[in-house]
OpenMM code with the backbone's topology and positions (N, CA, C; nanometers):
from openmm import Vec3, app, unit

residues = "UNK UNK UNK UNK UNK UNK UNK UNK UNK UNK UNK UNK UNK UNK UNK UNK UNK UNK UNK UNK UNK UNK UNK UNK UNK UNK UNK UNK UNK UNK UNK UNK UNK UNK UNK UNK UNK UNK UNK UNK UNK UNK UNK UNK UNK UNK UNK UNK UNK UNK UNK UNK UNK UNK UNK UNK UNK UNK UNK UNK UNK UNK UNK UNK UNK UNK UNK UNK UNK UNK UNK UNK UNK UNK UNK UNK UNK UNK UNK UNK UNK UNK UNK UNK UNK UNK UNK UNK UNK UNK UNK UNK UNK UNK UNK UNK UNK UNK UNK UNK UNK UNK UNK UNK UNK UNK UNK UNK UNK UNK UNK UNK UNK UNK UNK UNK".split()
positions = [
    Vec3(-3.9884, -2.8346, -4.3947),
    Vec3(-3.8461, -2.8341, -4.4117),
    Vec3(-3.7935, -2.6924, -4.4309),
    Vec3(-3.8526, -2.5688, -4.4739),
    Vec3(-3.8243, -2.4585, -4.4833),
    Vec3(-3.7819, -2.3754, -4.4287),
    Vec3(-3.8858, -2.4082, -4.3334),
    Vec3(-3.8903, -2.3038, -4.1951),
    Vec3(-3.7677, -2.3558, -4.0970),
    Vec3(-3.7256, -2.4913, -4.0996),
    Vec3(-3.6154, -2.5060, -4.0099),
    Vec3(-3.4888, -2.4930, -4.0879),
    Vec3(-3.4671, -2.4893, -4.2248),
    Vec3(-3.3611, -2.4555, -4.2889),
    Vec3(-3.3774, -2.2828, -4.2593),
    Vec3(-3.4652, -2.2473, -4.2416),
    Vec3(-3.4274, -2.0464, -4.2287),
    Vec3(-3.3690, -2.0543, -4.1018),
    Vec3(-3.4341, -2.1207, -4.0274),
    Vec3(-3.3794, -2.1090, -3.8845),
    Vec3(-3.2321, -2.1702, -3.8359),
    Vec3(-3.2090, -2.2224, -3.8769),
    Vec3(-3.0671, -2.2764, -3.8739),
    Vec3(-2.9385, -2.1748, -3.9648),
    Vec3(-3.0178, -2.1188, -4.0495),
    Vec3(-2.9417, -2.0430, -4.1263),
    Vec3(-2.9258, -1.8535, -4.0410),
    Vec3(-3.0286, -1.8331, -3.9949),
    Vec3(-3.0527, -1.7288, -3.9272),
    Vec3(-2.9269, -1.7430, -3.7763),
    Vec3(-2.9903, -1.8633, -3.7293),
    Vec3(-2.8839, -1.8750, -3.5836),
    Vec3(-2.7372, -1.9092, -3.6456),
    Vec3(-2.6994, -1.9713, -3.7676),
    Vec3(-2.5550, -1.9581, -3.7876),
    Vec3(-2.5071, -1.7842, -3.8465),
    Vec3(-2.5765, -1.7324, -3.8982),
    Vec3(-2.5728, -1.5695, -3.9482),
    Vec3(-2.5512, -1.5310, -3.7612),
    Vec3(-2.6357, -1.5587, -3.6769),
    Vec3(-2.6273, -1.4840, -3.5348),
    Vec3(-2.4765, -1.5042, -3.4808),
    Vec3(-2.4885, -1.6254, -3.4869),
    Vec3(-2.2885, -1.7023, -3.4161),
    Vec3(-2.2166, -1.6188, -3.4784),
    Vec3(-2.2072, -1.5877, -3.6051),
    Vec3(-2.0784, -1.5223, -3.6901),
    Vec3(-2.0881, -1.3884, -3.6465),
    Vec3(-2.2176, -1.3031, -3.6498),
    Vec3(-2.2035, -1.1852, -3.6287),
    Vec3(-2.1800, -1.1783, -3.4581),
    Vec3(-2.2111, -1.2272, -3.3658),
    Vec3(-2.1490, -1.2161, -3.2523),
    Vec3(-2.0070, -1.2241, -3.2537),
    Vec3(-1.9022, -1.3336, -3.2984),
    Vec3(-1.8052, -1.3210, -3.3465),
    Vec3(-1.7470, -1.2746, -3.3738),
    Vec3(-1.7992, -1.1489, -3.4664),
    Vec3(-1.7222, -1.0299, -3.5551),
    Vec3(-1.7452, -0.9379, -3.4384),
    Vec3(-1.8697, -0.9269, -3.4016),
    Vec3(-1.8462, -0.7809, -3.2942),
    Vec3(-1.7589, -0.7907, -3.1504),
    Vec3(-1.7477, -0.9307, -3.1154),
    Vec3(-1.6879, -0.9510, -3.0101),
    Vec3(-1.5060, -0.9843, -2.9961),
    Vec3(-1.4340, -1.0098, -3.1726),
    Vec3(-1.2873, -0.9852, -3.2178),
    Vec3(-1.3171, -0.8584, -3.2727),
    Vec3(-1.3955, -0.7549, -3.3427),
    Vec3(-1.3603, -0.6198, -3.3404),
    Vec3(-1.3619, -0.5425, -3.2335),
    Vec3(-1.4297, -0.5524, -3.1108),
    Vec3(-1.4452, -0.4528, -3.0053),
    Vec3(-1.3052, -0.4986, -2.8645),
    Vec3(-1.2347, -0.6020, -2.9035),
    Vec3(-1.1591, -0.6342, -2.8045),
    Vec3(-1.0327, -0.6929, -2.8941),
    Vec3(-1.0290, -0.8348, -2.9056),
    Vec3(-0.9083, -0.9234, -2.9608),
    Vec3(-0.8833, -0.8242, -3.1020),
    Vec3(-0.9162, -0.7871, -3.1327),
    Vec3(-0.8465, -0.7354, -3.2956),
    Vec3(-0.7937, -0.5930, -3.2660),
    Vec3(-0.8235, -0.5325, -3.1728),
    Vec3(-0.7657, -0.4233, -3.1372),
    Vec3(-0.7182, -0.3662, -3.0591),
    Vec3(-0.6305, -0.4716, -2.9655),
    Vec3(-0.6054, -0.5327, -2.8211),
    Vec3(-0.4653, -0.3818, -2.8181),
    Vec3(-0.4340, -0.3804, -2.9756),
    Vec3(-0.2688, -0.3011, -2.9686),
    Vec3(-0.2899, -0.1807, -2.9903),
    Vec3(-0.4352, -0.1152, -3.0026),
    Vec3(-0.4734, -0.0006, -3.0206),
    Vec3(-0.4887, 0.0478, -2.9146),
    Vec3(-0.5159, -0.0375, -2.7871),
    Vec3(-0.5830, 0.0603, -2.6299),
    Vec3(-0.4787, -0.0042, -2.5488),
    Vec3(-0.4446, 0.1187, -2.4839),
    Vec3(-0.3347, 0.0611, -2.3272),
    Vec3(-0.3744, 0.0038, -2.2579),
    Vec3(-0.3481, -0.0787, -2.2065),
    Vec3(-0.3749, -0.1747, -2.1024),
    Vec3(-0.3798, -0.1299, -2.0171),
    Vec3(-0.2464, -0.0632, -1.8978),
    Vec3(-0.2888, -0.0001, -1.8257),
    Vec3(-0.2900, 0.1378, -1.8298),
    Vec3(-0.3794, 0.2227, -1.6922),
    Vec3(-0.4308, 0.3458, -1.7292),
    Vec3(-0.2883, 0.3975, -1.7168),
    Vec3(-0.2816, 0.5521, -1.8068),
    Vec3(-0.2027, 0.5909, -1.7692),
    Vec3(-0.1815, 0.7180, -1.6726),
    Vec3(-0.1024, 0.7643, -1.5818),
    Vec3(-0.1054, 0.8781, -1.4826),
    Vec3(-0.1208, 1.0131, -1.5387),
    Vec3(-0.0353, 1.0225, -1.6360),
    Vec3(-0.0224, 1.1526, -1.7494),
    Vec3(-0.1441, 1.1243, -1.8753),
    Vec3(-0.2502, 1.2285, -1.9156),
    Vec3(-0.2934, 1.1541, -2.0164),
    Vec3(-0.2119, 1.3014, -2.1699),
    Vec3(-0.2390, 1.2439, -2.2398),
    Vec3(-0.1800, 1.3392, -2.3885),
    Vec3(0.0035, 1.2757, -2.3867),
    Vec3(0.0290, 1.3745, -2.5060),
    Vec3(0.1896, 1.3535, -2.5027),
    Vec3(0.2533, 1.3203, -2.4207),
    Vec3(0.3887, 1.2743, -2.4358),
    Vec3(0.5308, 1.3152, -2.3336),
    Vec3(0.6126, 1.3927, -2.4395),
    Vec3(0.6479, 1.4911, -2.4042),
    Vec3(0.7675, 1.5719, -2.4790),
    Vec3(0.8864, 1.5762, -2.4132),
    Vec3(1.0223, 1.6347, -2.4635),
    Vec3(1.1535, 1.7008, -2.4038),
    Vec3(1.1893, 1.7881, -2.4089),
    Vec3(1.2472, 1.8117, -2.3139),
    Vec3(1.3677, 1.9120, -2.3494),
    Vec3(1.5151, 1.8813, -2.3411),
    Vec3(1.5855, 1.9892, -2.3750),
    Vec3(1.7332, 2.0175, -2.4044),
    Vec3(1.8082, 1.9606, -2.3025),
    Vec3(1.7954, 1.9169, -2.1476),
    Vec3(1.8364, 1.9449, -2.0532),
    Vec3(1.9222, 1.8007, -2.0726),
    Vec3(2.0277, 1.8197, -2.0209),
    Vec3(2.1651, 1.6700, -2.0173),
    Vec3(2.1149, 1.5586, -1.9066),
    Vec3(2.2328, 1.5118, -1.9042),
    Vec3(2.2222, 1.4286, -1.7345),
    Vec3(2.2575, 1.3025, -1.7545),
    Vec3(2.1889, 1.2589, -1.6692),
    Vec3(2.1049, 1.1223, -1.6751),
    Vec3(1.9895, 1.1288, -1.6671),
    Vec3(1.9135, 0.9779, -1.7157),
    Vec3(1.7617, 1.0124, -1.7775),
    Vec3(1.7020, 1.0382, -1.6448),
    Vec3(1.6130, 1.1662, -1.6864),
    Vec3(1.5223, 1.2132, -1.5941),
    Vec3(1.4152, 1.3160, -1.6435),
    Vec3(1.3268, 1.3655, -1.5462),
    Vec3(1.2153, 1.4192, -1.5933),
    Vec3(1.1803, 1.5429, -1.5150),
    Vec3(1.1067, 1.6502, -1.5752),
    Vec3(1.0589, 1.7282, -1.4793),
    Vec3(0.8816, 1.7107, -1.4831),
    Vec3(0.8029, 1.7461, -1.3663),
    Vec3(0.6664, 1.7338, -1.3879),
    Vec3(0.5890, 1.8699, -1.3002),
    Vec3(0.4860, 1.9098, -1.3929),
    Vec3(0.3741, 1.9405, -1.2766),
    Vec3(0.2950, 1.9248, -1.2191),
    Vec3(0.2816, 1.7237, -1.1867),
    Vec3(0.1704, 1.7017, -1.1459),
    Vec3(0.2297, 1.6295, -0.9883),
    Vec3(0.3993, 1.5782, -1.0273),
    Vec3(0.4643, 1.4244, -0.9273),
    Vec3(0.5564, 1.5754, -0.8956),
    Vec3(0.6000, 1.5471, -0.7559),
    Vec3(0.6623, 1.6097, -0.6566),
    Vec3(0.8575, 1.5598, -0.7038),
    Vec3(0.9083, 1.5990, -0.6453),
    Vec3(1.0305, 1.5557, -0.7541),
    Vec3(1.0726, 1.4365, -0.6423),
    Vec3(1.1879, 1.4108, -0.6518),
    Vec3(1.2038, 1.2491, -0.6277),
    Vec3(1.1120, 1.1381, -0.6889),
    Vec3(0.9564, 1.1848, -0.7284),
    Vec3(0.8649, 1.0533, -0.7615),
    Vec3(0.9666, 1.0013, -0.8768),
    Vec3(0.9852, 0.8531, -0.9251),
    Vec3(0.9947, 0.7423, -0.9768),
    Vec3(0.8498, 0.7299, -1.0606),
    Vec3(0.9316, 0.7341, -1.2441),
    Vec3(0.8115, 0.6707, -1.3428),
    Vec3(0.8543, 0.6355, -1.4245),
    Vec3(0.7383, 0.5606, -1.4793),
    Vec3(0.7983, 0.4395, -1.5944),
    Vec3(0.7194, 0.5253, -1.7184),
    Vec3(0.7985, 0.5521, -1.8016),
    Vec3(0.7064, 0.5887, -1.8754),
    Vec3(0.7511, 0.5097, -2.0240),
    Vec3(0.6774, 0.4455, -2.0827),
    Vec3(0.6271, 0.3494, -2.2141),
    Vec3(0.5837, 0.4167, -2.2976),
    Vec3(0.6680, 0.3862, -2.4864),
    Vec3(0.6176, 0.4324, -2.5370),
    Vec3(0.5290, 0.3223, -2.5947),
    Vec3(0.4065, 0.3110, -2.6379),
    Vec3(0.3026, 0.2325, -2.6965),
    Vec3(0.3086, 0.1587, -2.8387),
    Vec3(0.4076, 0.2326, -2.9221),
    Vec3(0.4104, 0.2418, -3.0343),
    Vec3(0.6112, 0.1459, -3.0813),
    Vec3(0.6350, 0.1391, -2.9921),
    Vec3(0.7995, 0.0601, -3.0067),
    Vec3(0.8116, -0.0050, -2.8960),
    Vec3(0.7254, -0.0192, -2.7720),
    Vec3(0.7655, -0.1062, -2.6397),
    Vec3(0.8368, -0.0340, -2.5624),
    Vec3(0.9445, 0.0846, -2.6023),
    Vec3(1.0129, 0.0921, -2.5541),
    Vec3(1.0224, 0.1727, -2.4129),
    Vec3(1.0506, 0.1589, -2.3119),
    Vec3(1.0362, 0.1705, -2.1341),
    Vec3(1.1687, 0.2701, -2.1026),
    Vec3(1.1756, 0.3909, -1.9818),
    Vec3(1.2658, 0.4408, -1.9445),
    Vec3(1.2128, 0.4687, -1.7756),
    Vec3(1.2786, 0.4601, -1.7327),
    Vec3(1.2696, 0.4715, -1.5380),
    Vec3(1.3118, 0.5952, -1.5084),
    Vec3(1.2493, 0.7017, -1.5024),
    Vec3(1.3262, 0.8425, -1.4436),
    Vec3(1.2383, 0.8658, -1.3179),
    Vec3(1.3303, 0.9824, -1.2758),
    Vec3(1.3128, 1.0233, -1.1195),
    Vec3(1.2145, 1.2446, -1.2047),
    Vec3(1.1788, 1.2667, -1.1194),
    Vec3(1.1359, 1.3996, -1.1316),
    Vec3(1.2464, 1.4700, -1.0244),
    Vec3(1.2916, 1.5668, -1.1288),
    Vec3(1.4078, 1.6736, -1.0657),
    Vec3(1.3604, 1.8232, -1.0292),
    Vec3(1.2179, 1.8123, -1.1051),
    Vec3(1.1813, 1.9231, -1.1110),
    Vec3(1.0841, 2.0114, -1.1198),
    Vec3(1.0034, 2.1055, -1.1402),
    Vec3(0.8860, 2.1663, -1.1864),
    Vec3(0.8747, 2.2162, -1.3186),
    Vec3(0.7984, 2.1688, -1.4323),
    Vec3(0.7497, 2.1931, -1.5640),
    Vec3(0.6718, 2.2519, -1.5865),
    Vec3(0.6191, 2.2811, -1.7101),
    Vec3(0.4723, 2.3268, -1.7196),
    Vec3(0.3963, 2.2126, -1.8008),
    Vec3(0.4333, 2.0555, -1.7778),
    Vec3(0.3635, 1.9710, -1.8728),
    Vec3(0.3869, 1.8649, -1.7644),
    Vec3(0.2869, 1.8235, -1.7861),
    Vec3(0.2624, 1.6810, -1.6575),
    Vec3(0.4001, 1.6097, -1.6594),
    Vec3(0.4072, 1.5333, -1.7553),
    Vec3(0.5944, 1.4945, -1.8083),
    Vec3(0.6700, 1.5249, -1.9160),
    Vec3(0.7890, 1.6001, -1.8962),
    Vec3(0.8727, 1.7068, -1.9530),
    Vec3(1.0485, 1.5892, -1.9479),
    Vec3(1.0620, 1.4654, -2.0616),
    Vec3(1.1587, 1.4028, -2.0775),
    Vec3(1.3011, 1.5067, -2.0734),
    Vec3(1.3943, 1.4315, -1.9986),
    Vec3(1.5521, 1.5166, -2.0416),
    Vec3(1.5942, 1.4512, -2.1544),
    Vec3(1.6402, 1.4990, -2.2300),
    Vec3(1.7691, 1.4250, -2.3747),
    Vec3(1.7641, 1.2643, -2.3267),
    Vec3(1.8320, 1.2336, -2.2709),
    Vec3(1.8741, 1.1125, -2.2195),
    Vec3(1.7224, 1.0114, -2.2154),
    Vec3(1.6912, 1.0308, -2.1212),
    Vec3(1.5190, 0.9627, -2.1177),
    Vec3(1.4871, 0.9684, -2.2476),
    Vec3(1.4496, 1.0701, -2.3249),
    Vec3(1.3664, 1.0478, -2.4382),
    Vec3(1.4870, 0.9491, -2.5321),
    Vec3(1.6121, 0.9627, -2.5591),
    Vec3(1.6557, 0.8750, -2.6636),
    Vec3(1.6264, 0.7122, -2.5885),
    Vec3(1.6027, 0.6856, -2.4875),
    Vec3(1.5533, 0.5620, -2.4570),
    Vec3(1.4054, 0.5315, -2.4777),
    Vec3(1.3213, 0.5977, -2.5406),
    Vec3(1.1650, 0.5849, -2.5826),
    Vec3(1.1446, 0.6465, -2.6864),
    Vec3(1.2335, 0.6960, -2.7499),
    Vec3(1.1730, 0.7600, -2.8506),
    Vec3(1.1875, 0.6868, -3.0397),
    Vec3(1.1226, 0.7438, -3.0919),
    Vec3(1.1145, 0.6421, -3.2085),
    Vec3(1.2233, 0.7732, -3.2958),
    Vec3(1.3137, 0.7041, -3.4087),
    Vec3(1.4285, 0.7276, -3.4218),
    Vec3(1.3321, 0.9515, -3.5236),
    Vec3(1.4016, 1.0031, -3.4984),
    Vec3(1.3611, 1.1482, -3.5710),
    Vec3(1.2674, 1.1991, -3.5094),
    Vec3(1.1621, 1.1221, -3.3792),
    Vec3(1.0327, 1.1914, -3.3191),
    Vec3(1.0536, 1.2541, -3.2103),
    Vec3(1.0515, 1.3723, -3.1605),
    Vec3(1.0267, 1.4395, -3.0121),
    Vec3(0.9279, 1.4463, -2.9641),
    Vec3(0.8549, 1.3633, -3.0136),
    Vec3(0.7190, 1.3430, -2.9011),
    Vec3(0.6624, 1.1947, -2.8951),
    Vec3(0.6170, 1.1728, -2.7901),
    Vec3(0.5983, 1.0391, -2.7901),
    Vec3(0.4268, 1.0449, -2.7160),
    Vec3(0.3440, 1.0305, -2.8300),
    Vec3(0.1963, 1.0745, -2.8867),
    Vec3(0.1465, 0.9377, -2.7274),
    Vec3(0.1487, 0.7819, -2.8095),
    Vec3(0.1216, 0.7016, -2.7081),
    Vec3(0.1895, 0.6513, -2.6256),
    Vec3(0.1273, 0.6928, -2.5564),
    Vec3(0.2581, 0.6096, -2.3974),
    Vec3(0.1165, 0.5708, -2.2727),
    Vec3(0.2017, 0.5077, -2.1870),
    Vec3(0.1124, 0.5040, -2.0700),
    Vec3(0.2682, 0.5697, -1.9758),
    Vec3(0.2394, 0.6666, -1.8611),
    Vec3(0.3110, 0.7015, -1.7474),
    Vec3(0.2631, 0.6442, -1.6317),
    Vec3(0.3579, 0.5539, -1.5569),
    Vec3(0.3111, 0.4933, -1.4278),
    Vec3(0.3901, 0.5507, -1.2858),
    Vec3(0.3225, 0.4999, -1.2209),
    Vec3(0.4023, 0.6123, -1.0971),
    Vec3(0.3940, 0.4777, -1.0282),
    Vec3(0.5802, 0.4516, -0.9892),
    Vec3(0.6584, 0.3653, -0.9032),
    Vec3(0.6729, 0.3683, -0.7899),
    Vec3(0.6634, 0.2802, -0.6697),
    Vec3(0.6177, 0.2490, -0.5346),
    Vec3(0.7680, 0.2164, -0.4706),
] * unit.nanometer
topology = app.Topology()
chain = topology.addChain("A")
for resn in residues:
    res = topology.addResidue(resn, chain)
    for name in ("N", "CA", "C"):
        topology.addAtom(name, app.Element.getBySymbol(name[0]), res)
C-alpha cells in the first residue's frame, strides 16, 4: 500500500508542477509580451512639431502608414511619415497626445506596425 500511495502522490506533485510552469511561462504573463512583433524595437519618442498626427522615421520612407500602440493603456494612433529623423519613430505633438499616458513623453512599450 505504500509504494502506490508515493506514487500517486508523486504524479499529483508532477500535474501541479506542470501547471505552474505552463500558467507562468505563457497564460499569467500573456500582458507582459506583445503579441505582435514590432517594426521599431526600443522607445517611441516626440517632438515639438504641430499638425496633424504624424511621424518622422529613419527606417519607413515617408508616405509609409503606422500604427503605432502603446502596450501599457491600449492606446492606438495611425500616422503617415513626413519625414527623416534620427530615431526609427519620432511622434509629432498630436500623435503622441493620442498614445501617450497622461505627463509621459515616451512611450517605453509599444509595438509599431507598418500598414498595407
Amino acid at each position: 500500500m505504500k509504494v502506490q500511495r508515493k506514487h500517486v502522490l508523486a504524479a499529483g506533485v508532477a500535474v501541479v508542477a506542470t501547471a505552474v510552469v505552463a500558467v507562468g511561462t505563457g497564460f499569467g504573463f500573456a500582458d507582459t509580451t506583445p503579441v505582435r512583433q514590432s517594426a521599431c524595437p526600443g522607445a517611441v519618442t516626440f517632438s515639438a512639431e504641430g499638425g496633424a498626427p504624424a511621424a518622422t522615421s529613419d527606417r519607413f520612407p515617408v508616405g509609409t502608414r503606422l500604427r503605432v500602440t502603446n502596450l501599457d493603456n491600449g492606446r492606438v494612433a495611425t500616422v503617415s511619415v513626413t519625414g527623416p529623423s534620427g530615431s526609427c519613430v519620432l511622434l509629432n505633438a498630436a500623435a503622441m497626445e493620442l498614445v501617450r499616458e497622461p505627463g509621459k513623453n515616451v512611450v517605453r512599450r509599444n509595438v509599431v506596425e507598418v500598414l498595407r
